[in-house]
C-alpha positions in Angstrom: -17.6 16.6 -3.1 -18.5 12.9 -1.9 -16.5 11.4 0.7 -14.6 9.3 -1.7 -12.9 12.1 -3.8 -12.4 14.0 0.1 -10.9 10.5 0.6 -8.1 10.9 -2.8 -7.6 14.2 -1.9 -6.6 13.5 1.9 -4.1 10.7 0.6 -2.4 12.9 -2.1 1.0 13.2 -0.3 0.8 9.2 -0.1 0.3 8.8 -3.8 2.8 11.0 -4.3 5.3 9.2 -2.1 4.5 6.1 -1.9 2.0 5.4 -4.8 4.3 7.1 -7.3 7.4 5.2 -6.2 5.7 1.5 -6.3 4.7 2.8 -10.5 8.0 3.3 -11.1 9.1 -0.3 -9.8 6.2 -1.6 -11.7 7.8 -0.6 -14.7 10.8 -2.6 -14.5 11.2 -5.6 -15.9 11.1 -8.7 -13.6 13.3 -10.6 -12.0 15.7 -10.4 -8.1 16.1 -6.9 -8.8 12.0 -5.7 -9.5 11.1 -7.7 -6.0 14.1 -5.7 -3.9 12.9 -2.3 -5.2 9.5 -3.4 -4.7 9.8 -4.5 -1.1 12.2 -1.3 -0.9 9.4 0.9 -2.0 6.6 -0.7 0.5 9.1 -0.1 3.6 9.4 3.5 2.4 5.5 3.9 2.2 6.0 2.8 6.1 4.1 -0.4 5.5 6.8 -2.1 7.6 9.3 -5.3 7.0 6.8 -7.8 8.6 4.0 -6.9 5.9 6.5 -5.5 3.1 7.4 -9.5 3.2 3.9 -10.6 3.5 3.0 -8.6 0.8 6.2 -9.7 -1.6 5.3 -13.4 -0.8 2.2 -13.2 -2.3 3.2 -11.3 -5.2 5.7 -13.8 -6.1 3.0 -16.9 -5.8 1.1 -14.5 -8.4 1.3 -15.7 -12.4 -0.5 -12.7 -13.9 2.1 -10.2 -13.2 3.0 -9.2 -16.3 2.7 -5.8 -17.2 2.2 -2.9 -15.4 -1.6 -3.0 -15.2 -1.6 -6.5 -14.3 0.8 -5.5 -11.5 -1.2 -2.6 -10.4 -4.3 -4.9 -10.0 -2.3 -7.8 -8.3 -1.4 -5.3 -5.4 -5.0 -4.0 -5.4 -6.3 -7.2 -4.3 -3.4 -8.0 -2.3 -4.0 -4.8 -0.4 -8.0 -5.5 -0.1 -7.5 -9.0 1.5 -4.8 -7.2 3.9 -7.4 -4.9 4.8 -10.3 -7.3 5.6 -13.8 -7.0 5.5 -15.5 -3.9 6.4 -15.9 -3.5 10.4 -19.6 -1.8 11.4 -19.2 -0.7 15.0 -21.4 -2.9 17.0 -23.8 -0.9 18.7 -27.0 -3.3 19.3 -28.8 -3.9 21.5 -28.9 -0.4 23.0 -27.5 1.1 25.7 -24.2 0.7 24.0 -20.9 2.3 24.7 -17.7 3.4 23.2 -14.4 4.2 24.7 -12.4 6.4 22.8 -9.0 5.6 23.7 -5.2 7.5 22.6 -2.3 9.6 23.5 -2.9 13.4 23.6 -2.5 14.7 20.0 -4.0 11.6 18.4 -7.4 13.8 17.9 -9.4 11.7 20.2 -11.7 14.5 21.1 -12.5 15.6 17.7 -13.2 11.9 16.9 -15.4 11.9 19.4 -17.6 15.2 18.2 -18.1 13.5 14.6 -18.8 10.1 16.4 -21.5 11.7 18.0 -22.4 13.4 14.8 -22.6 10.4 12.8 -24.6 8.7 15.1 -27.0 11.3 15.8 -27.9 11.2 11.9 -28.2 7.5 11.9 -31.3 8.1 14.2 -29.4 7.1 17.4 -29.5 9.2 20.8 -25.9 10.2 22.5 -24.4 11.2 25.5 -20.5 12.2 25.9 -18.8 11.7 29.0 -15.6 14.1 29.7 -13.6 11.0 30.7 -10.6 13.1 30.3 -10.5 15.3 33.0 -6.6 15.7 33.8 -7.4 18.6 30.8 -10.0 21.6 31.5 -9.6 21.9 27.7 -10.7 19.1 26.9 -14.2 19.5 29.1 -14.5 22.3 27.0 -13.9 21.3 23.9 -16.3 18.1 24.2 -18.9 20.3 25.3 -19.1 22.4 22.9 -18.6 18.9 20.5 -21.7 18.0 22.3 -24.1 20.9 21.6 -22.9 20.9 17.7 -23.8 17.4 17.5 -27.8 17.7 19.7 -25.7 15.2 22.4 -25.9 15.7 26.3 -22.6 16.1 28.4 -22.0 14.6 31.7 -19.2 16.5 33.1 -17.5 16.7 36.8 -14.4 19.6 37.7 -11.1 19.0 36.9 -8.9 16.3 38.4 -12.5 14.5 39.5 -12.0 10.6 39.1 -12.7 9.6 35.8 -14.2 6.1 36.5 -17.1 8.3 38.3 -17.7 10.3 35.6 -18.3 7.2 33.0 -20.0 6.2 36.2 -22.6 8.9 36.3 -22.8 9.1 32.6 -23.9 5.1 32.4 -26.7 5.6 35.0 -27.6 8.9 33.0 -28.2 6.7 29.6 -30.3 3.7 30.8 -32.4 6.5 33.1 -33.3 8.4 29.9 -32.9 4.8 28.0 -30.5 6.5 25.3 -28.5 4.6 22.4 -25.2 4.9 22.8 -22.8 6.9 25.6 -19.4 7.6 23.9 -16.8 8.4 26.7 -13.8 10.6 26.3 -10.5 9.3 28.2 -7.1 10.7 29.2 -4.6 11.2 26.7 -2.5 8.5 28.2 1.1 8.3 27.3 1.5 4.6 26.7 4.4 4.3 28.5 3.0 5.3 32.5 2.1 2.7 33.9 -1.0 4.5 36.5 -2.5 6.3 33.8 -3.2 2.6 32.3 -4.4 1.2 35.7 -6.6 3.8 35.7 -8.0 2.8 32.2 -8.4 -0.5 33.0 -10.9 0.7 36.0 -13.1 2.5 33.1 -13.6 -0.3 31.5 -14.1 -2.4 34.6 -17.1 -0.1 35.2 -18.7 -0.3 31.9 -18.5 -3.9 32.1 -20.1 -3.9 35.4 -22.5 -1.8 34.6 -23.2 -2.5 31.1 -23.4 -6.9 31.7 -23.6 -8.0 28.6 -23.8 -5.2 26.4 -22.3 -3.8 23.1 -19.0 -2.2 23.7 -16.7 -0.7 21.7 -13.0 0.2 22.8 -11.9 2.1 19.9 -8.3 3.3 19.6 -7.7 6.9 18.0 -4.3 6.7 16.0 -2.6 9.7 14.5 -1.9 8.4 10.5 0.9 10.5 10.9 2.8 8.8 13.4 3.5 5.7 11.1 5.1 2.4 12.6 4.9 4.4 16.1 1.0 3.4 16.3 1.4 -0.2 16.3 3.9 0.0 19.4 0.5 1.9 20.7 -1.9 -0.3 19.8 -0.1 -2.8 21.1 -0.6 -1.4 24.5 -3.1 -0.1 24.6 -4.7 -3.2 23.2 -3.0 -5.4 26.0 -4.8 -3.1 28.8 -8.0 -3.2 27.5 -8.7 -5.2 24.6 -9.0 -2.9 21.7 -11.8 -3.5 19.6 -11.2 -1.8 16.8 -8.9 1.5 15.5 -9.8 5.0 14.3 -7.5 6.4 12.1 -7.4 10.2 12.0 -5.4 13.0 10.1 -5.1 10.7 7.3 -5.5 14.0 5.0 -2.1 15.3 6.6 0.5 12.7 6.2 2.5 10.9 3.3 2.3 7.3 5.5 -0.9 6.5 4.5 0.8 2.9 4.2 1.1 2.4 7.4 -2.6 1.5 7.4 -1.9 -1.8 5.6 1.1 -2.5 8.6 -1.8 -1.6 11.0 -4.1 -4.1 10.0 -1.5 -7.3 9.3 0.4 -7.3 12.8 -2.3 -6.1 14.7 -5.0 -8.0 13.7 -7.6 -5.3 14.9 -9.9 -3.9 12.1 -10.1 -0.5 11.1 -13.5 0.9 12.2 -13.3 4.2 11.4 -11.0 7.2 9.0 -11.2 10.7 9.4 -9.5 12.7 6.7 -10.3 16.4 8.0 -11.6 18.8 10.5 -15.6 18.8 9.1 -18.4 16.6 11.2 -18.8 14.8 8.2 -15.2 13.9 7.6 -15.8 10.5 9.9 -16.7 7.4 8.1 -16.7 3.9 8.3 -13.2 2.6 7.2 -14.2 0.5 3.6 -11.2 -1.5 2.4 -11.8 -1.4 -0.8 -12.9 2.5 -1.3 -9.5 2.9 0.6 -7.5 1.4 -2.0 -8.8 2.5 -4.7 -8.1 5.9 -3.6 -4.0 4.8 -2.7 -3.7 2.8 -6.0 -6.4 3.8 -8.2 -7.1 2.0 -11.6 -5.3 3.9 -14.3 
């Protein structure tokens, strides 16, 4: 199965939620009434007020609205300018780095194991550091991450500083002049305010030590959690200056429309999607392969 039909599989429950109830409105005829159920409908597919209303406004400056199928295809390419343009992660020149950012239950770690996994079939060499070391788990789980995806581990005990270990890790790449050293963080709950200081030290030491250099500060967001993830984002992006989002679990939630919230107020592209539990189920985000899986061409 190619990564595209993986991709209409993982957002069934949003076509049949959200998909399904924007058909129905696209049957009516139009008028006040088509655009309240239609902005009614986008707010229930969590794709928020702010970007519901973006999105009626340019529906309305639309004249080939029609029918249904003209409808269906005016959304389409409403959605695809929403989305942007496609997002590579910038990685070159080498050594590059990546900081995989979230809260704990976001599936940063698992990100991180296909990241590597990806990468490592582009061609590129990988390290992991266990940046998150509040959780012996989560050691343990990147480790093992690691020797699935052929990608060294630096690793220090439990409760160690976690600055030092991205520390270690960065003198470990450009020693063994490796590609790309994607660090693991703390599942910081974006609410304490130490457990932010003490990301913003991380990425004072990458930029110290990588002056100049490619990095990435990519923010793992459960699909799940809906409008909750821009109040993260938001955050997290004020601390360190996101780069770019991940969005994960895509295959287990009905708010796949949240996606199109994410990328309107946020302004931050999505990088990455990950629909399932496989090493292959990482990709690049494409825009348009994304909507033609939520509203596909009947």
């Amino acid at each position: 199965m190619s990564f595209f039909d993986r991709l209409k599989v993982g957002l069934a429950r949003t076509r049949g939620s959200f998909t399904a109830r924007v058909e129905q409105v696209f049957r009516q005829p139009p008028g006040p009434e088509f655009y309240e159920e239609l902005e009614a409908a986008l707010v229930q597919g969590d794709v928020g007020l702010p970007t519901s209303a973006l999105i009626i406004e340019r529906f309305r400056a639309r004249r080939d609205t029609h029918d249904p199928g003209q409808r269906r295809e005016a959304l389409r390419q409403i959605v695809v300018e929403l989305l942007g343009a496609p997002a590579p992660l910038q990685l070159d020149p080498p050594p590059a780095a990546v900081l995989v950012l979230g809260v704990n239950g976001a599936g940063k770690t698992t990100t991180i194991g296909k990241l590597a996994h990806h990468l490592r079939a582009q061609g590129r060499s990988v390290m992991l550091a266990a940046g998150d070391t509040f959780r012996a788990a989560a050691i343990d789980q990147l480790v093992i991450w690691g020797e699935r995806a052929g990608a060294a581990v630096v690793r220090h005990a439990p409760g160690a500083d976690p600055a030092a270990v991205v520390y270690d890790a960065l003198a470990a790449v450009r020693a063994r002049r490796l590609d790309v050293l994607i660090a693991d963080t703390a599942g910081r709950l974006h609410t304490k305010v130490n457990l932010m200081e003490e990301l913003k030290k991380i990425n004072r030491v990458v930029a110290r030590e990588l002056p100049g250099g490619p990095v990435e500060r990519l923010l793992v967001v459960d699909a799940g959690t809906g409008q909750n993830a821009i109040q993260q984002a938001r955050l997290f992006h004020e601390a360190v200056g996101v780069t770019g989002l991940v969005l994960a679990k895509l295959d287990g939630t009905a708010k796949g429309g949240a996606v199109l919230a994410i990328a309107h107020e946020l302004a931050l592209p999505v990088k990455l999607i990950g629909i399932g539990e496989a090493p292959d189920d990482l990709q690049p985000f494409d825009p348009q392969q994304f909507t033609d899986a939520l509203l596909p061409v009947v």
